[in-house]
mmCIF file of the N, C-alpha and C atoms, coordinates in Angstrom:
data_MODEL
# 
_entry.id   MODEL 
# 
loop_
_atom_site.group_PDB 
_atom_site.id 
_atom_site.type_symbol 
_atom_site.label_atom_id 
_atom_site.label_alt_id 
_atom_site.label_comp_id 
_atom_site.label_asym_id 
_atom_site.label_entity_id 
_atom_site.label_seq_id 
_atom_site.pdbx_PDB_ins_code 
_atom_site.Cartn_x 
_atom_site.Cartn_y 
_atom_site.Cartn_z 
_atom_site.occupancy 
_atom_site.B_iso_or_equiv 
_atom_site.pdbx_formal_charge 
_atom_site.auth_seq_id 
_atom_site.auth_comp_id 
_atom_site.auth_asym_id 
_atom_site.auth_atom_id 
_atom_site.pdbx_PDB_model_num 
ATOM 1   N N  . UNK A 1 1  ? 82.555  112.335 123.129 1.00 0.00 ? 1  UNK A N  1 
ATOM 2   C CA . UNK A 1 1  ? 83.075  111.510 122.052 1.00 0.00 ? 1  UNK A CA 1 
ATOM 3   C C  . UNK A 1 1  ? 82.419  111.925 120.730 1.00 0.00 ? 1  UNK A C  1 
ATOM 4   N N  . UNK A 1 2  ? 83.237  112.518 119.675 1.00 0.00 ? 2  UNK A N  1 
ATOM 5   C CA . UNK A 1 2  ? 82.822  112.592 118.291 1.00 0.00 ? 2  UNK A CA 1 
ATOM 6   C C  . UNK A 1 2  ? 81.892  111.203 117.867 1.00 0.00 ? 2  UNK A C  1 
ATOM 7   N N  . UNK A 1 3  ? 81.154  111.666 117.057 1.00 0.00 ? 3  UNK A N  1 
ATOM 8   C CA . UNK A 1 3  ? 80.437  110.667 116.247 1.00 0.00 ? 3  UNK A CA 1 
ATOM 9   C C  . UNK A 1 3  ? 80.704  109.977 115.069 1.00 0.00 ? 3  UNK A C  1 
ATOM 10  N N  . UNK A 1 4  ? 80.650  108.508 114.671 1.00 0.00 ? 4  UNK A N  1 
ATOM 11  C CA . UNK A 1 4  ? 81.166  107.631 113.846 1.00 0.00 ? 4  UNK A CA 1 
ATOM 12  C C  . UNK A 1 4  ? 81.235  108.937 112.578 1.00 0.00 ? 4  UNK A C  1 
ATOM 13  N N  . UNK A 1 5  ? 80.072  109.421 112.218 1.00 0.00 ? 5  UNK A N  1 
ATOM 14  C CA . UNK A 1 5  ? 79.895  110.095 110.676 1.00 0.00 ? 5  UNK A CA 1 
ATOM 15  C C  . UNK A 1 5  ? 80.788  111.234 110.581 1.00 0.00 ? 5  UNK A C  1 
ATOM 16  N N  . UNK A 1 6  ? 80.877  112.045 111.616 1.00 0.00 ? 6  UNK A N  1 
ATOM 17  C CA . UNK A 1 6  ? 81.963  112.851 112.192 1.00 0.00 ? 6  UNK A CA 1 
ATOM 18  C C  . UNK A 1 6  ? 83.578  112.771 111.910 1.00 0.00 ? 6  UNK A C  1 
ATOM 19  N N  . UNK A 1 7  ? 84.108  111.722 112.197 1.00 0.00 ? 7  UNK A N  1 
ATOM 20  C CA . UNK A 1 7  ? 85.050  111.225 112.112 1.00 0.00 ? 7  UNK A CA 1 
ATOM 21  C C  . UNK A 1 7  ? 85.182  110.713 110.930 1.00 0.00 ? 7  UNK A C  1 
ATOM 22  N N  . UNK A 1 8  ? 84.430  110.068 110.450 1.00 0.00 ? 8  UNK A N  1 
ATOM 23  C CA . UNK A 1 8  ? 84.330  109.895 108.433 1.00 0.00 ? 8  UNK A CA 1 
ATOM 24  C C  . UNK A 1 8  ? 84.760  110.864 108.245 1.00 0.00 ? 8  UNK A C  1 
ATOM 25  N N  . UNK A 1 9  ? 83.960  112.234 107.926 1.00 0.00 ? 9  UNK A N  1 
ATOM 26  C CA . UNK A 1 9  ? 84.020  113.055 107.151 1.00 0.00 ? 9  UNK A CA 1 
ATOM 27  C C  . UNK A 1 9  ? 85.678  113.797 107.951 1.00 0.00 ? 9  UNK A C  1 
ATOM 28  N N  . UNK A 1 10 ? 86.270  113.851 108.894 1.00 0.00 ? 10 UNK A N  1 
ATOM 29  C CA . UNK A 1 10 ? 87.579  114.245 109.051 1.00 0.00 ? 10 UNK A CA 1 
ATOM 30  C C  . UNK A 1 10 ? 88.666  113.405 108.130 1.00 0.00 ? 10 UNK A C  1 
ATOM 31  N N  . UNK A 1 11 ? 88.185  111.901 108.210 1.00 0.00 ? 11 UNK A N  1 
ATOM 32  C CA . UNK A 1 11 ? 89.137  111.041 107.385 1.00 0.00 ? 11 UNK A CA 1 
ATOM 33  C C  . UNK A 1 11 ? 89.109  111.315 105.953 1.00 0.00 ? 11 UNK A C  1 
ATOM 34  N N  . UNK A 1 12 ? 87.861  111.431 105.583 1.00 0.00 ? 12 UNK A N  1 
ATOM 35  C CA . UNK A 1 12 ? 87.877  111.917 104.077 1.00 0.00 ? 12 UNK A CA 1 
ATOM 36  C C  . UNK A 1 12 ? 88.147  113.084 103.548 1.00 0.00 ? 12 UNK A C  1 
ATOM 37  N N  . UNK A 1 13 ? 88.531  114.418 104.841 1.00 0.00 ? 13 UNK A N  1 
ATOM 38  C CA . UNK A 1 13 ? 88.701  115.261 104.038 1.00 0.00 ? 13 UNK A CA 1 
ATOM 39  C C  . UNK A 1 13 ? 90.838  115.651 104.456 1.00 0.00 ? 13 UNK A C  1 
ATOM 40  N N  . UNK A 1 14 ? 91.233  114.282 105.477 1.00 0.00 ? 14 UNK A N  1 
ATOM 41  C CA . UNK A 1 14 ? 92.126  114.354 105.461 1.00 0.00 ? 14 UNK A CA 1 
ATOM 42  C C  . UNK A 1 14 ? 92.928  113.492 104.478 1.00 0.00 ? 14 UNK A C  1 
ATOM 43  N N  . UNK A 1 15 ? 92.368  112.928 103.930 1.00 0.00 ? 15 UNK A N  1 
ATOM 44  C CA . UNK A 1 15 ? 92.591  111.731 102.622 1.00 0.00 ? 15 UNK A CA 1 
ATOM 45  C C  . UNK A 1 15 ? 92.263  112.165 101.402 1.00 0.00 ? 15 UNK A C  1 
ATOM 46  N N  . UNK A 1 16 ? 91.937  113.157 100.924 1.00 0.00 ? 16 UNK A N  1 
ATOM 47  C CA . UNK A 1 16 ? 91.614  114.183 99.857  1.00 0.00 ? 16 UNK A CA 1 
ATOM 48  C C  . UNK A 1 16 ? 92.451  115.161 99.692  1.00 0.00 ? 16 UNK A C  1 
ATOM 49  N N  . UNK A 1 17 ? 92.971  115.454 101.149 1.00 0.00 ? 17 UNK A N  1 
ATOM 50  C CA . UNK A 1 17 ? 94.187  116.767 101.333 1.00 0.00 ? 17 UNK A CA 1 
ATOM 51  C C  . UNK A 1 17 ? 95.310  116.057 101.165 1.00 0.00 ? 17 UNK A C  1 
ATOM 52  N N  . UNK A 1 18 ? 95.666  114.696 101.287 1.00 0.00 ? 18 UNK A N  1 
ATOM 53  C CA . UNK A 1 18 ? 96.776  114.019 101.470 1.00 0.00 ? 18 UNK A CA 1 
ATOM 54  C C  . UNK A 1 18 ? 97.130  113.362 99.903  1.00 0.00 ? 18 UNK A C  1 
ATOM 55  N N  . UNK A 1 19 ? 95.825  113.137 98.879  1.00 0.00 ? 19 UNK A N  1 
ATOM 56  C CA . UNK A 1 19 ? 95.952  112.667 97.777  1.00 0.00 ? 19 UNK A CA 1 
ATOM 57  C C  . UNK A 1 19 ? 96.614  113.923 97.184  1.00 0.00 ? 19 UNK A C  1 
ATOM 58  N N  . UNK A 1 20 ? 95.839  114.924 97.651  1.00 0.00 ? 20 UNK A N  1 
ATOM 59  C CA . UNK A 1 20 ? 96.067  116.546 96.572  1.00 0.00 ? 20 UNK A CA 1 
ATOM 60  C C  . UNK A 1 20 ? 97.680  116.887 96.722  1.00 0.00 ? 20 UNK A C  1 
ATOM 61  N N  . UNK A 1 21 ? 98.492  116.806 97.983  1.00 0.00 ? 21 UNK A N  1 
ATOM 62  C CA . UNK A 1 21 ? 99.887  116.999 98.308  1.00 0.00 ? 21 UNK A CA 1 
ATOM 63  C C  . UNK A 1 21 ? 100.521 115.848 97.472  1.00 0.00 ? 21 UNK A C  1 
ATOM 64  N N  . UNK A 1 22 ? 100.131 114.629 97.510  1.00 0.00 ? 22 UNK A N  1 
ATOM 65  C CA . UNK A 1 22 ? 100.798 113.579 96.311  1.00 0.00 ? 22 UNK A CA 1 
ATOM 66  C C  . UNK A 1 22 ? 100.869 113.902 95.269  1.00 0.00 ? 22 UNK A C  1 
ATOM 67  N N  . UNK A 1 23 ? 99.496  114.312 94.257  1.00 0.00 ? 23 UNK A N  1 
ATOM 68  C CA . UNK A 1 23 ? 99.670  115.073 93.594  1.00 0.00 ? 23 UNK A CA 1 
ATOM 69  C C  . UNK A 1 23 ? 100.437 116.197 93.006  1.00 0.00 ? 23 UNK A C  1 
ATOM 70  N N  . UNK A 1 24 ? 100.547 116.761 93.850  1.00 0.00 ? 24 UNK A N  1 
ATOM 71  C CA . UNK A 1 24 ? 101.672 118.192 94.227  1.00 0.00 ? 24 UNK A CA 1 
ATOM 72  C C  . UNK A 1 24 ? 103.471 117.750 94.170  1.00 0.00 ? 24 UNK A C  1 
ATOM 73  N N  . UNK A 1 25 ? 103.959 116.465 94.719  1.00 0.00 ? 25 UNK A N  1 
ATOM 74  C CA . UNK A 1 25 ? 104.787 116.212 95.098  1.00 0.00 ? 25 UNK A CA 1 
ATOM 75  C C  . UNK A 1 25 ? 105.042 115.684 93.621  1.00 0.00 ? 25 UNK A C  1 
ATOM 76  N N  . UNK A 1 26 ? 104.782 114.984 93.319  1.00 0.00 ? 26 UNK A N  1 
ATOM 77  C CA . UNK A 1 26 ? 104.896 113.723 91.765  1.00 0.00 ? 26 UNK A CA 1 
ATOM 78  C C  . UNK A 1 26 ? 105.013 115.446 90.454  1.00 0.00 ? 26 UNK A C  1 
ATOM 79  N N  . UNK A 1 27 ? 104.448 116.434 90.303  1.00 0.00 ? 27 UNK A N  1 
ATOM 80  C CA . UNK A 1 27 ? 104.757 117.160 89.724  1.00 0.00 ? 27 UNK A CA 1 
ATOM 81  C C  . UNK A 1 27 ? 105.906 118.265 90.048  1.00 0.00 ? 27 UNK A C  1 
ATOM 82  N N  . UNK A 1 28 ? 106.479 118.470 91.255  1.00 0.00 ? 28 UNK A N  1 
ATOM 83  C CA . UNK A 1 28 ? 107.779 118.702 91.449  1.00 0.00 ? 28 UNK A CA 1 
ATOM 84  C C  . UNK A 1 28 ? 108.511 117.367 91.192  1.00 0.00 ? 28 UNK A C  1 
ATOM 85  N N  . UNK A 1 29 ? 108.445 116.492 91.307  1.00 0.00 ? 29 UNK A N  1 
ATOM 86  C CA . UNK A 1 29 ? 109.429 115.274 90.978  1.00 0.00 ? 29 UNK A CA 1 
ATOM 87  C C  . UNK A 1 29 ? 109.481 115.577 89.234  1.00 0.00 ? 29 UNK A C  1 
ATOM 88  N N  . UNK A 1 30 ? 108.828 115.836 88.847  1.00 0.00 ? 30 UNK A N  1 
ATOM 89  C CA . UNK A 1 30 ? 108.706 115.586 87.474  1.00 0.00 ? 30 UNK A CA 1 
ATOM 90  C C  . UNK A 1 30 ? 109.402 116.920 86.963  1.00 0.00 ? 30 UNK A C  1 
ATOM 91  N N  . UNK A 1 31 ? 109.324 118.344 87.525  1.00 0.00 ? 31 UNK A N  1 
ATOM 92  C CA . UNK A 1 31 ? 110.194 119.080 87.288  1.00 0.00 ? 31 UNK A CA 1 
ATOM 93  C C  . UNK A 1 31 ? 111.362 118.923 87.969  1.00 0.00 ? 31 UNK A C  1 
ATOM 94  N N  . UNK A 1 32 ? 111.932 118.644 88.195  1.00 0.00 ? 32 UNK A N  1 
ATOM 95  C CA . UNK A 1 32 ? 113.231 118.231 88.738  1.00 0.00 ? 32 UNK A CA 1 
ATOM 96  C C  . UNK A 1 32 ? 113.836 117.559 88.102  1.00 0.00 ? 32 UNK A C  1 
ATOM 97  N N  . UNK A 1 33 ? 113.216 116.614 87.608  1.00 0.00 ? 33 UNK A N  1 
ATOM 98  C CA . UNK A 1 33 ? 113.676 115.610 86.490  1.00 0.00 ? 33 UNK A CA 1 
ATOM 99  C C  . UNK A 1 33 ? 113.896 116.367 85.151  1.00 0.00 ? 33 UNK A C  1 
ATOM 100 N N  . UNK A 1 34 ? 112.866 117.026 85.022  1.00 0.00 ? 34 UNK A N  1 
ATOM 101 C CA . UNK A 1 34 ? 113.264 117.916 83.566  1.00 0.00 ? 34 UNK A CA 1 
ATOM 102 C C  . UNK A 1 34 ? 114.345 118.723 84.044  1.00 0.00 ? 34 UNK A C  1 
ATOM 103 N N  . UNK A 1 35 ? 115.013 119.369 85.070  1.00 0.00 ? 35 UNK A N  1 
ATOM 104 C CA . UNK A 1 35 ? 116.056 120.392 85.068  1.00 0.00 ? 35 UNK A CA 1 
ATOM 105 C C  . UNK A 1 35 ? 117.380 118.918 85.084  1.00 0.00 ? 35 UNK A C  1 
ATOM 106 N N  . UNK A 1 36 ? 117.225 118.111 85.965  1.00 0.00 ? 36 UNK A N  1 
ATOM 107 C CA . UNK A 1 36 ? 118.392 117.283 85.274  1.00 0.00 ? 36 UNK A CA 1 
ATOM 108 C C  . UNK A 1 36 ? 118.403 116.619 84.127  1.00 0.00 ? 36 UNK A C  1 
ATOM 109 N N  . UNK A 1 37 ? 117.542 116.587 83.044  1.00 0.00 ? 37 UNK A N  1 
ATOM 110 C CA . UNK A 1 37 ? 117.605 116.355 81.880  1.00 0.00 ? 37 UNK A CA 1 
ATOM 111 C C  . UNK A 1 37 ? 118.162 117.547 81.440  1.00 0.00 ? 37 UNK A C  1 
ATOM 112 N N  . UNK A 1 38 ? 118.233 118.888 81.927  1.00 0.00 ? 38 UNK A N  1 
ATOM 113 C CA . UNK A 1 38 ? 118.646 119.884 80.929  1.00 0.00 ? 38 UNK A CA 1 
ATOM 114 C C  . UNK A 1 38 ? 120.177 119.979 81.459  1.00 0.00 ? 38 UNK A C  1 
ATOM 115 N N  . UNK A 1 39 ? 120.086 119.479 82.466  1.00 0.00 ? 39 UNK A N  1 
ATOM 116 C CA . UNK A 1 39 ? 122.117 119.983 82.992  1.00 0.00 ? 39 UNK A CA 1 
ATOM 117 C C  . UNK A 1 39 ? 122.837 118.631 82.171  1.00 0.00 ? 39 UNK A C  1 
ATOM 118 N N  . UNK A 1 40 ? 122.144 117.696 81.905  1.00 0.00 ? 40 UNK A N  1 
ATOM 119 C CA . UNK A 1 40 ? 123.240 116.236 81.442  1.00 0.00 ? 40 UNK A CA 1 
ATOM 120 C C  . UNK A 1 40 ? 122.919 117.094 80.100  1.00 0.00 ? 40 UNK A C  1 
ATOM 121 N N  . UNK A 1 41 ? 122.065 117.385 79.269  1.00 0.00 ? 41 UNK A N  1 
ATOM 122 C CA . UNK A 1 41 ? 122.296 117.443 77.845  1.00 0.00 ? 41 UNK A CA 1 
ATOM 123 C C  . UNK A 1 41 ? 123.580 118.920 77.694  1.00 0.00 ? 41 UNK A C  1 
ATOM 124 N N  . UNK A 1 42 ? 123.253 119.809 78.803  1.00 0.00 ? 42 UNK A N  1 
ATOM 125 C CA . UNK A 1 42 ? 124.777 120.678 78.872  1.00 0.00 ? 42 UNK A CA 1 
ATOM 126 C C  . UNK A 1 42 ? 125.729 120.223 79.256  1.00 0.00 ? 42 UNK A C  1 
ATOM 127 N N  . UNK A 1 43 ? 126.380 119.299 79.382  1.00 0.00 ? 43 UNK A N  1 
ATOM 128 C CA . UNK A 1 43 ? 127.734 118.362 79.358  1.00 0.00 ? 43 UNK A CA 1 
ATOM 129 C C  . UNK A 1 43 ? 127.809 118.458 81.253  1.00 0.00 ? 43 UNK A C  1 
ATOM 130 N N  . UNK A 1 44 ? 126.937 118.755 82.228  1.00 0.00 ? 44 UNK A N  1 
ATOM 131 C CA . UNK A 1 44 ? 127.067 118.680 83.220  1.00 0.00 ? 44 UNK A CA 1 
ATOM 132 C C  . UNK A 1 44 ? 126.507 117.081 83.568  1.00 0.00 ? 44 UNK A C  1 
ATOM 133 N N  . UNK A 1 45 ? 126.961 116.816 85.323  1.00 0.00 ? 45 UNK A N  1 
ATOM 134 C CA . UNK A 1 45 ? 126.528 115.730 86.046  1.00 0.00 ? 45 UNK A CA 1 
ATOM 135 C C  . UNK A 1 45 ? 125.882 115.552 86.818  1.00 0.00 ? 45 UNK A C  1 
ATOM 136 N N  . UNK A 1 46 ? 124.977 114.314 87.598  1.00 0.00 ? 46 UNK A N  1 
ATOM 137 C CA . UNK A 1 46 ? 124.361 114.723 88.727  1.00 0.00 ? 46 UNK A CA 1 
ATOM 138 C C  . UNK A 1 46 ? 124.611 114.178 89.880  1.00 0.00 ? 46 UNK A C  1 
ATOM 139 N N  . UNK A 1 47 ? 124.919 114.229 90.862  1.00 0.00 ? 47 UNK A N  1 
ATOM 140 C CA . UNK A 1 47 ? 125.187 113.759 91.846  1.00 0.00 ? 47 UNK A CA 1 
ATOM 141 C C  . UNK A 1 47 ? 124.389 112.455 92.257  1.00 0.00 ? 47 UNK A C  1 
ATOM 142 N N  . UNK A 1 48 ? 124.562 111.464 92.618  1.00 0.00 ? 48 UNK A N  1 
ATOM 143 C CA . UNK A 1 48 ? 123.815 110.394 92.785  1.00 0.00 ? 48 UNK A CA 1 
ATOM 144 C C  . UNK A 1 48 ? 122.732 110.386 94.153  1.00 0.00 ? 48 UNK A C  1 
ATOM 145 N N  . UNK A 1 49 ? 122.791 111.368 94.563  1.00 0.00 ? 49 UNK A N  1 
ATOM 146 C CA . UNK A 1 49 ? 121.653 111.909 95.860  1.00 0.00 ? 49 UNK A CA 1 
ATOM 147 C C  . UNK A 1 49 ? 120.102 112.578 94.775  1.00 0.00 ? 49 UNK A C  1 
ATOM 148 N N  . UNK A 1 50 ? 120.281 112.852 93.248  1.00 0.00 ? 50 UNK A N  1 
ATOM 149 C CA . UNK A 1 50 ? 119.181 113.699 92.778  1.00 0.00 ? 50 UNK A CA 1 
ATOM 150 C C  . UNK A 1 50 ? 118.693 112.300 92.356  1.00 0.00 ? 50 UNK A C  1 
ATOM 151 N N  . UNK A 1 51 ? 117.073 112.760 92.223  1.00 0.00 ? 51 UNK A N  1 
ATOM 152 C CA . UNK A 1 51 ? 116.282 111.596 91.739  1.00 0.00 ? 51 UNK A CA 1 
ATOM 153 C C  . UNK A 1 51 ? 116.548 110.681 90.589  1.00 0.00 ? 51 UNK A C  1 
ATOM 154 N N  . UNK A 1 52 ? 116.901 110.977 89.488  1.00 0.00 ? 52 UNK A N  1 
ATOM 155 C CA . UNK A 1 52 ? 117.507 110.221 87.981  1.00 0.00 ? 52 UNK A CA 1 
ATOM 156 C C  . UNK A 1 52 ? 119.078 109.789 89.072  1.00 0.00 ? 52 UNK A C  1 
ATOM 157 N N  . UNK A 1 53 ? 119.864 110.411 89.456  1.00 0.00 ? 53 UNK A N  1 
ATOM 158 C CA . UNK A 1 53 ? 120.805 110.268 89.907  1.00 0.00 ? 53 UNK A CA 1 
ATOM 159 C C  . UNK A 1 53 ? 120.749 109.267 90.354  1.00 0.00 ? 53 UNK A C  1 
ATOM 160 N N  . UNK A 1 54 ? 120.090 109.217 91.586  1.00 0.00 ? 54 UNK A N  1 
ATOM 161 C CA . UNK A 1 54 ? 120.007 108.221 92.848  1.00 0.00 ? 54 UNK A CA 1 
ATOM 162 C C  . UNK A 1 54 ? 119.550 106.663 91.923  1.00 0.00 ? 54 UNK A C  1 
ATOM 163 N N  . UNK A 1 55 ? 118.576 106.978 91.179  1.00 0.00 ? 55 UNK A N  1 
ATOM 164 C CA . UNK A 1 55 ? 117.925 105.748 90.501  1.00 0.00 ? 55 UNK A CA 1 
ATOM 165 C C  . UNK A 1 55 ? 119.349 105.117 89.688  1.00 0.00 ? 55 UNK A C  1 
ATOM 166 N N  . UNK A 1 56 ? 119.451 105.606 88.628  1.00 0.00 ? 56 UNK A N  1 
ATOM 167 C CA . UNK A 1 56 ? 120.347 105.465 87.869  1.00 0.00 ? 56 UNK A CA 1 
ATOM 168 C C  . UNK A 1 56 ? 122.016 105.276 88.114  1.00 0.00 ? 56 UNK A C  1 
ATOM 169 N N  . UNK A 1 57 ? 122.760 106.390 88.935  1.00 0.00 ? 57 UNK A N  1 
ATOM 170 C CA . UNK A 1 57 ? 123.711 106.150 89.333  1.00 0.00 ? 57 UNK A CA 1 
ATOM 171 C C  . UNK A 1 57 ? 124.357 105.525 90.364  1.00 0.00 ? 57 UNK A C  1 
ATOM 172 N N  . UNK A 1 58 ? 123.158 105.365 91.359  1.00 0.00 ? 58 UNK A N  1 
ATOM 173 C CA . UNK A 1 58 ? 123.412 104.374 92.048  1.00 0.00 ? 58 UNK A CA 1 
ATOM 174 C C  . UNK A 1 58 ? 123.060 102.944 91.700  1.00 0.00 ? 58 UNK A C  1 
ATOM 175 N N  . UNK A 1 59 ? 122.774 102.337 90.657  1.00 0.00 ? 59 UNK A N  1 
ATOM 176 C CA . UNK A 1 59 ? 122.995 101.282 90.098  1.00 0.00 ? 59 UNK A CA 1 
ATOM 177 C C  . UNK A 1 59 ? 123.857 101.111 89.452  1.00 0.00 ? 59 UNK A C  1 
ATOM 178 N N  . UNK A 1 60 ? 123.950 101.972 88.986  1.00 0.00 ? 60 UNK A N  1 
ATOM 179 C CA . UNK A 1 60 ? 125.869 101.881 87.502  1.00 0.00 ? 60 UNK A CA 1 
ATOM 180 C C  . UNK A 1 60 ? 126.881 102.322 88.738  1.00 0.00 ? 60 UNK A C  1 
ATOM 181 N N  . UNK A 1 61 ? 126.600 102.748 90.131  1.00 0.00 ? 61 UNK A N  1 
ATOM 182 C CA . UNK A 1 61 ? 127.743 102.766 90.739  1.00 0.00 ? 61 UNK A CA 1 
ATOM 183 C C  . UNK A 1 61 ? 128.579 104.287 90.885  1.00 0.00 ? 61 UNK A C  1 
ATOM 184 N N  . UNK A 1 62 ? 128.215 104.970 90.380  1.00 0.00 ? 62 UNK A N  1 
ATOM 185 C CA . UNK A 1 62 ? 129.138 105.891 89.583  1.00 0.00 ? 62 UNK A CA 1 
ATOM 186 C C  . UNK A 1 62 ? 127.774 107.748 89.615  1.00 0.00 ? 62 UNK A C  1 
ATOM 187 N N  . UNK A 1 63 ? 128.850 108.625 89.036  1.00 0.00 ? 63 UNK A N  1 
ATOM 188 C CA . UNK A 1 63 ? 128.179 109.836 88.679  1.00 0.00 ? 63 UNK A CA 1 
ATOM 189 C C  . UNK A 1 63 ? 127.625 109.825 87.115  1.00 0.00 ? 63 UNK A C  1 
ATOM 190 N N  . UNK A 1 64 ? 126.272 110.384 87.095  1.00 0.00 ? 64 UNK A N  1 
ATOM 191 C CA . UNK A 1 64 ? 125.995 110.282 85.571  1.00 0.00 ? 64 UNK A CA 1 
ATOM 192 C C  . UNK A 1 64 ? 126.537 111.650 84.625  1.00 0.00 ? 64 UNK A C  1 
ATOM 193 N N  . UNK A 1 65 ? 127.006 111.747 83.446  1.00 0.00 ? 65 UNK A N  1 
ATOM 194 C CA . UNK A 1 65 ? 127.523 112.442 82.679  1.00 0.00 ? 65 UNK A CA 1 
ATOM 195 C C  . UNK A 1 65 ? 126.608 112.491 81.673  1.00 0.00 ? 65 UNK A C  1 
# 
């Protein structure tokens, strides 16, 4: 059987690796968001499955333009 301090230090360095991928994830969200900010200001739409999409157009119901 591993030891209490043992097992700390697995949790903390799997909770450090797991903050750092959040991290990681929230800045692809955030570029993604900037490329559908650049297709609506070119007279394109987004499908209501993309993140602004999903938020947004699935509340107004509809595709955003």
């Amino acid at each position: 059987m591993e030891s209490k301090q043992t097992n700390e230090q697995k949790i903390r360095t799997m909770n450090e690796r797991k903050a750092e991928l959040l991290i990681k994830l929230q800045e692809l969200s955030l570029e993604i968001a900037k490329i559908d900010v650049e297709i609506m200001k070119a007279g394109g739409t987004l499908p209501i499955s993309n993140p602004i999409g999903g938020t947004i157009g699935g509340t107004i119901g509809g595709t955003i333009r």
